[in-house]
LODRENDO-482015 format. One record per residue: residue in three letters; x, y, z of N, C-alpha, C in turn. Coordinates in steps of 0.2 Angstrom, whole numbers, plus 5000, padded with zeros to 4 digits. Last residue first. Layout:
BEGIN
ALAXYZXYZXYZ...
This chain:
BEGIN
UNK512149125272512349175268513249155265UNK511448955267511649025272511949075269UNK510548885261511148865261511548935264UNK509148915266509448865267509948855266UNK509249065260509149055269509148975269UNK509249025249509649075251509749065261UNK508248985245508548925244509148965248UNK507149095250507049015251507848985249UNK507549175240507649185245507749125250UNK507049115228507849135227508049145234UNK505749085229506149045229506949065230UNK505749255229505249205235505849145235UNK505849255216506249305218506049255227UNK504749195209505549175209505949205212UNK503549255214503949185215504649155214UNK503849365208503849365216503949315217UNK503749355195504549395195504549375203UNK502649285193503249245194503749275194UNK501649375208501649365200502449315200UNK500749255219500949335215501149305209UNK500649115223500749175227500849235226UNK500149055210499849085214499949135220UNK501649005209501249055204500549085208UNK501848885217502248965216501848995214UNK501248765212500848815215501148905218UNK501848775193501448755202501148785207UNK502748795185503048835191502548815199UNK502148745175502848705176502948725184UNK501348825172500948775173501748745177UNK501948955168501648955174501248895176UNK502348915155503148925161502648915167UNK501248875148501748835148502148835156UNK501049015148500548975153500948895153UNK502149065141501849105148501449035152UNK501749025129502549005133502449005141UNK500749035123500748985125501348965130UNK501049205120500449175125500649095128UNK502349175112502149195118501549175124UNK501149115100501649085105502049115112UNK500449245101500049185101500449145106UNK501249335096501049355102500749265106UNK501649265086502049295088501749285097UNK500549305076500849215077501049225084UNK500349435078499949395080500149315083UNK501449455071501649475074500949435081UNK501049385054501949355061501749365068UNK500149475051500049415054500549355058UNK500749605051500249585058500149515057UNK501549535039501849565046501349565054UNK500649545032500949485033501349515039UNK500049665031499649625036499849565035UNK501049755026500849755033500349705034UNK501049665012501749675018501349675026UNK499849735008499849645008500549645013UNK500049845008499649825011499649765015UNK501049874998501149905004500649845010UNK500349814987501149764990501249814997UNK499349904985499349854987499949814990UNK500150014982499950014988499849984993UNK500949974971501649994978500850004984UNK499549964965500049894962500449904970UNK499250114963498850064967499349984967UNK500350144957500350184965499850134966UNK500250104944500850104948500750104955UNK498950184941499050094940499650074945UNK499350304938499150284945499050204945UNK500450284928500250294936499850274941UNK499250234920499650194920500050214927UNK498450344917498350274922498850244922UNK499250464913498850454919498650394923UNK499450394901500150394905499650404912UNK498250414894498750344895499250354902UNK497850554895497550484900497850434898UNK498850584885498950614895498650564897UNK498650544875499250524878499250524885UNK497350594875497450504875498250494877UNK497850724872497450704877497450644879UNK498550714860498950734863498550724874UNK497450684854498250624853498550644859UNK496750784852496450744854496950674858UNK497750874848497550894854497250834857UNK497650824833498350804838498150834846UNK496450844831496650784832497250784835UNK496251004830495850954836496250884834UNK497251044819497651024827497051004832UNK496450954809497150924810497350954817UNK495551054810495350974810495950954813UNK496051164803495851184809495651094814UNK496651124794496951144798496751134804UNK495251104788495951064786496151074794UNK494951234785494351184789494951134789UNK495751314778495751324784495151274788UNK495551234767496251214770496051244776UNK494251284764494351194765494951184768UNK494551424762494251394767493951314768UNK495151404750495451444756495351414762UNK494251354741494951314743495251324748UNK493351444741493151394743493551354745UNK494251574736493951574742493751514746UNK494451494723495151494727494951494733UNK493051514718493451434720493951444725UNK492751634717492551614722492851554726UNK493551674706493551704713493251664719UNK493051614696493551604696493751624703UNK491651644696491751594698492451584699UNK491651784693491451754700491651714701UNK492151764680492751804685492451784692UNK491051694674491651674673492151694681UNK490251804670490051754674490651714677
């Protein structure tokens, strides 16, 4: 009785270190997985952060560029109020070109 038992143990140790083993590389695959999804987010964490700041740039920029437009606008109707009743005869490249004529033919050629 003895010899089975003696045989068996080693068997049973055998396959504790092979249950071992086999444990020990699912954990490091496990390790090894939690490493990728770290560093995974942490990219893409990056690229949302550069795409934000992309974002937030272009629509401070549309918002200059609207300021921009805005004041323009106010220049134009500013120049066209100043110009009088010139401005109705066409556009103010024909009124000023008009007047240019006008002072032209009174101080002769």
């Amino acid at each position: 009785m003895e010899a089975p038992l003696q045989e068996t143990f080693p068997r049973a140790l055998r396959d504790l270190e092979d249950k071992l083993v086999d444990i020990k590389r699912q954990v490091e695959l496990l390790e090894s997985q939690l490493q990728f999804e770290s560093d995974l987010q942490q990219r893409i964490q990056r690229q949302m952060n550069n795409l934000l700041d992309s974002l937030l740039a272009s629509h401070q920029y549309s918002g200059r560029q609207a300021d921009r437009v805005t004041d323009l606008a106010c220049e134009v109707r500013r120049l066209r109020d100043m110009e009088g009743p010139t401005a109705s005869s066409g556009s103010p490249a024909q009124a000023r070109s008009t007047e240019a004529g006008s002072s032209q033919a009174r101080s002769g050629p």
